[in-house]
N, C-alpha and C positions, 0 to 999 in steps of 0.2 A: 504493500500500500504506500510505502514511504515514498518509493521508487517512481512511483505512477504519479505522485503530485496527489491525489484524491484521500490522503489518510483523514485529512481535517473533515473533510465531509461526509464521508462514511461514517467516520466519531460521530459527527451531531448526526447523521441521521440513526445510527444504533441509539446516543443518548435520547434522542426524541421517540426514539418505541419503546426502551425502556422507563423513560418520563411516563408514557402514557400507560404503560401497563402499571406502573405502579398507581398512580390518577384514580383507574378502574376497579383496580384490589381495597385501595381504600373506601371509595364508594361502597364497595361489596359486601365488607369486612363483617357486617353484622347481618348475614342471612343464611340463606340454604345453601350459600355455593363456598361458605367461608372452609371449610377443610379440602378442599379444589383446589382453592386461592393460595391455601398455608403450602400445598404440595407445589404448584405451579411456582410460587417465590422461589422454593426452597430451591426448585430443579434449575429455574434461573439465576443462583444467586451469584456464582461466576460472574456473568451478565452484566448485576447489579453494582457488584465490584466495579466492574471496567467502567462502566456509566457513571459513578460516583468519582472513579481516580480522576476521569477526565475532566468532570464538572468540575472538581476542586483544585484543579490544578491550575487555575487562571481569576483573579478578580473579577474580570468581565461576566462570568460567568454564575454569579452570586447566587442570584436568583433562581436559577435554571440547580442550581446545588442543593440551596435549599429546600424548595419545591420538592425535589426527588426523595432526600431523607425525611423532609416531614412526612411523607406520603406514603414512604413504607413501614412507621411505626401501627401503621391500621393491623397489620398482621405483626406480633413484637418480635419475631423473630425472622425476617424478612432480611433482615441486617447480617443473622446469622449469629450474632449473641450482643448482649447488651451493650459488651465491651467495644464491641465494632461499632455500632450504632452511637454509642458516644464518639469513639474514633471520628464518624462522617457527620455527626453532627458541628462537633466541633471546628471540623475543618469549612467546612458551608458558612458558619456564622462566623470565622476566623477571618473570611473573604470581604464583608463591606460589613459592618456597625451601623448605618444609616438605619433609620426608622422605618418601616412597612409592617404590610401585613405579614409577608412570606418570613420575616424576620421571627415576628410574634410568634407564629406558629412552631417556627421550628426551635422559639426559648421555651415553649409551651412543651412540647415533647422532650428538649432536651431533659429539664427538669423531669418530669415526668420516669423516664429513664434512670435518671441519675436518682431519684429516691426507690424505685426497682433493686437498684444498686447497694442503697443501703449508704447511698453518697450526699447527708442529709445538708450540710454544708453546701454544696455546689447544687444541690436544687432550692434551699435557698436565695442562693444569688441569682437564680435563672427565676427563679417566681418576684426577684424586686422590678430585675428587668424589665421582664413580662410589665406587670401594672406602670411604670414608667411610661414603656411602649405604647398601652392603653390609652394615658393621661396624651403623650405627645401626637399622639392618630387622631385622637377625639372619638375616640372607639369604646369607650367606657362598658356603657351596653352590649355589645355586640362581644367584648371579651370576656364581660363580666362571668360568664360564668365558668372558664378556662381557668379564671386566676381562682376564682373560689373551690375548686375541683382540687386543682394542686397546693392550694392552701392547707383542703381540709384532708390530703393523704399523705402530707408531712405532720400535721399536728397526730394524723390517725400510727405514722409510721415509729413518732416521738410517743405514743401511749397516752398521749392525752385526749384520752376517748370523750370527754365531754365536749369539748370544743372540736374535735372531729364531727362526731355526730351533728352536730347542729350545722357544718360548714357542707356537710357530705348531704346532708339532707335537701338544704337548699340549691344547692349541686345538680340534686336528682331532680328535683322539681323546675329546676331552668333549662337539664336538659328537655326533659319531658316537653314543655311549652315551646322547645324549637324544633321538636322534633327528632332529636338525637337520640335513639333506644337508644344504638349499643355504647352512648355514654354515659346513659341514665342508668342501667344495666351492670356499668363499672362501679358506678357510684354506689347501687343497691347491694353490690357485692361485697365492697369496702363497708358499708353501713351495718352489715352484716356483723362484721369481724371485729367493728366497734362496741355494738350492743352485748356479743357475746362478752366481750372482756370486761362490763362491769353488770352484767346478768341480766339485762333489758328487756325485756318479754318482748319489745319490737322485733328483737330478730329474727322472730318467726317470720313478723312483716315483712322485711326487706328481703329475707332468702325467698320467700315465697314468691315477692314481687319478681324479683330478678329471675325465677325459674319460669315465670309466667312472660319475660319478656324474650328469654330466649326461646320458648315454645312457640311464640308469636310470630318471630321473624326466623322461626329454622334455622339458627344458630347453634351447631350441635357440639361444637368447638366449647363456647360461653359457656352449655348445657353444662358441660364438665366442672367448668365452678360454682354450676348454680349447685349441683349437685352436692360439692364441696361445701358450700356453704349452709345447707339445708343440714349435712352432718356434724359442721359445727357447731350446729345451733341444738340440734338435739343432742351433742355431748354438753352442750352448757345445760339443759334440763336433766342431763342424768340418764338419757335413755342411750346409755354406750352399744348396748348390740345392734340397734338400727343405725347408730351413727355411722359404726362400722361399717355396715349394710351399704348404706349411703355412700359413703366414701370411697371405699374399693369399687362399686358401680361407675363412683369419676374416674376412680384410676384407671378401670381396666377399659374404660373408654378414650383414655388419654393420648393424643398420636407423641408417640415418645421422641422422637428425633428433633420435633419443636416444640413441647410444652415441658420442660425440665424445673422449671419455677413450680408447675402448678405440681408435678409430680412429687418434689420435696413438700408441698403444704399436702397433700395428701398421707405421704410417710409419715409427718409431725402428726396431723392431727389421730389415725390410725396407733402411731404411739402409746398416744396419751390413752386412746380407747382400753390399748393392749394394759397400760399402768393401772387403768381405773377396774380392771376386770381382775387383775391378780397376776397378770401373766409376766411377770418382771421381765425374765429374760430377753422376752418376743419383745417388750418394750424396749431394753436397752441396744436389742438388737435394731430395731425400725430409727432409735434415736441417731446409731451410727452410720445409718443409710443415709437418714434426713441431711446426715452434716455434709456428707458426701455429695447428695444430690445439688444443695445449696453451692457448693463448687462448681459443680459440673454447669448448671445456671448463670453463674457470672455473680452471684448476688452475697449476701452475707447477713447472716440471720441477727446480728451486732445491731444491725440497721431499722432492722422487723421489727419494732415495739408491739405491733399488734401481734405477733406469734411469739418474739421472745419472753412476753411474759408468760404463755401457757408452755411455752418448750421449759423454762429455768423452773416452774413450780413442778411438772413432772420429772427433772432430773434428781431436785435435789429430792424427790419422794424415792427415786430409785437408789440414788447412794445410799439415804436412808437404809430401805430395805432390805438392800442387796450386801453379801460380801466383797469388800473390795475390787477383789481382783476378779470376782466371776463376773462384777459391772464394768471392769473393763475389758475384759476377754469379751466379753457380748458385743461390747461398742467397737471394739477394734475389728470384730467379725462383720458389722453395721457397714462400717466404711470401708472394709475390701469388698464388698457387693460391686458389680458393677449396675448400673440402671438397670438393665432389664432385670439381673436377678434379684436386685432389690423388690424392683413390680411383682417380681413371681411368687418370693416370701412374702410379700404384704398381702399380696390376693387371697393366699391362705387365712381364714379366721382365726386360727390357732388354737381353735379346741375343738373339742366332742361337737360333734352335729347336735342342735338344741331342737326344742318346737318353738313355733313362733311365738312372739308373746301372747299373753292371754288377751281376748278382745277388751277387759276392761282397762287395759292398761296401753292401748292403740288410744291415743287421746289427741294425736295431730286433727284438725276439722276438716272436715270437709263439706265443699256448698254444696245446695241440695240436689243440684244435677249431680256433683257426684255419687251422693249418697243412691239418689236414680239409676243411676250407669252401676257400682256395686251391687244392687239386688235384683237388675238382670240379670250383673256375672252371675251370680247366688244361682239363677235360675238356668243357668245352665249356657246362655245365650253366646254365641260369638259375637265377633267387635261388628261383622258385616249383616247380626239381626239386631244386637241394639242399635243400629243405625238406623234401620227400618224401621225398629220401634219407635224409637223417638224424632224420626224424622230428619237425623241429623248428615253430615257425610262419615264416610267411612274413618276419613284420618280425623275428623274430628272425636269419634266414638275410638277409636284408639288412643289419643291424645286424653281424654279423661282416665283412661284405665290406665295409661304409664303415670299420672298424675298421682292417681289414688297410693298404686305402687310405691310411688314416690315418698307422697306425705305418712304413709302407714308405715313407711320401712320394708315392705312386704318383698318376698321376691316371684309369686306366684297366685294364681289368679284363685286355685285351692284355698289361699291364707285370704283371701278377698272374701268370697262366698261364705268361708267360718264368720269373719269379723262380722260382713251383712246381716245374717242369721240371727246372733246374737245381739243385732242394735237395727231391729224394725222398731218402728212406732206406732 
């Protein structure tokens, strides 16, 4: 290409189809084609590389830099790890200072990343930025709820859950009013993980909400934390076998090659199930995996206020319990796992097959369509006659039943038809 005089042009025309397929993914990021999207990044991400080295390697080019990295935080790992994505972020906004929007955005994500990171400092500085930015654009409104988002998952990530909560909240509700699910969806997830940690009864709310928003727009990627968070929430009420339930359902849905964040919060919270049930070892073992995973992520649990305080009160319960050296032969055995085998010993429940809970003690609610749609199941019905029955479509009469599954802990449509049984009216 050099040779020919045409390498300049071929570049921007590769960076302009890589610009636009990235454009597209972001657009996309919160639906039914989002784990399509994750694989197509990942296949391209060579691609991405070259299109980023080029953007960045010239002032002139500022815009056309930033544009690109902001746009591939839609999918987080599009970058290829967090580490990178700071790498291209920093180089894009390294290129012009000047005030815009494309600016905004892409201090908007860096921050965003850099508390991912556990880099609570340097998203700091990227959130003073940010509202500066704001005040200088005259874009107040219109940012407003970008800086309140990343406000409220620093104070969420420093553990100061009260002032989280209120900052994530209002978050959720400005994205909701522009239309943003899948930022409202982040918000309800964070919300989540705040309420658990000073015992909230919301966070049934907010995991609920957020399982209901990625049902909505076929996000089966999100599904995976909505799930996570639905088990963190019934480990903060004490129902640890379903939380389990719940959890390894995220995990063993997890595309392992790009969700290594979420895979660690699944081991952590799986842990703590294993601590709360008796099972030290299987605990100490998940905790040396979690540490590992968190490596393997880019990120650093140092950072995680909202997990490092349920990770620190489960370990020090295992040094407690355990004898020394058998808690650290456990955790040394944790951290040689690689991921997948981590995933394979966690999928495991680690005890004797139980029976379900007893129906009185299924106390998650459920609306009265669903309570309808279970005493079909009861009656024996498939998904494609409760649909007939009640006039619905099929994926919708399915979509209550994975629901119910969901909120009951259940893993079978058997454990449905018992609980029905025993709670007609």
């Amino acid at each position: 290409m050099a040779a020919s005089g045409e390498e300049t042009a071929l570049r921007e025309r590769h960076r302009d189809h890589y610009q636009r397929m990235a454009a597209q993914a972001e657009t996309a990021w919160f639906g039914p084609d989002q784990l399509a999207w994750f694989t197509r990044l990942r296949l391209e991400h060579a691609n991405f590389q070259a299109a980023l080295a080029f953007t960045t390697a010239e002032p002139g080019r500022a815009e056309t830099a930033m544009s690109l990295a902001t746009s591939l935080w839609s999918h987080p790992l599009g970058y290829g790890s967090f580490h990178e994505g700071r790498r291209w972020l920093g180089a894009a906004l390294a290129l012009d200072d000047g005030p815009g929007p494309l600016r905004a955005g892409a201090l908007f994500v860096d921050g965003l990343v850099a508390v991912l990171q556990g880099d609570i400092r340097a998203a700091h500085a990227r959130l003073e930025e940010y509202r500066d930015m704001a005040e200088v654009l005259g874009a107040q409104r219109e940012l407003a709820r970008g800086a309140v988002h990343l406000d409220g998952l620093l104070a969420l990530f420093q553990a100061d859950f009260p002032r989280a909560i209120t900052l994530l909240d209002e978050a959720c509700t400005l994205h909701l009013a522009a239309g943003d699910a899948g930022s409202a969806a982040v918000a309800a997830c964070m919300l989540t993980s705040a309420c658990v940690n000073v015992d909230d009864p919301q966070a049934t709310h907010y995991a609920e909400r957020f399982l209901a928003l990625c049902e909505e727009h076929g996000a089966a990627w999100s599904r995976t934390h909505a799930l996570w968070a639905l088990g963190l929430d019934h480990y903060r009420r004490g129902l640890y076998p379903r939380a389990g339930t719940l959890v390894r359902r995220a995990l063993r849905d997890k595309p392992l090659s790009y969700d290594q964040c979420g895979v660690a919060q699944c081991l952590e919270v799986l842990g703590w199930c294993a601590a709360a049930a008796g099972l030290l070892e299987r605990a100490a073992t998940l905790l040396g995996a979690a540490d590992a995973a968190w490596q393997v992520a880019g990120s650093t649990l140092t950072g995680l206020g909202h997990l490092q305080t349920g990770h620190q009160k489960f370990e020090a319960r295992l040094r407690k319990d355990m004898d020394a050296a058998a808690f650290e032969a456990a955790t040394r055995s944790g951290r040689a796992l690689t991921l997948e085998q981590a995933v394979g010993y966690a999928l495991q429940d680690g005890s004797e097959p139980t029976p379900p809970p007893p129906a009185q003690d299924a106390s998650a609610p459920l609306t009265r369509r669903e309570r309808e749609v279970a005493a079909l199941v009861a009656e024996g019905l498939t998904n494609k006659e409760i649909a007939a029955r009640l006039t619905i479509s099929r994926r919708t009469a399915e979509g209550h039943v994975d629901r119910i599954l969901t909120k009951m802990g259940f893993t079978s449509r058997t454990q449905i038809a018992a609980w029905s049984a025993t709670h007609r009216s």
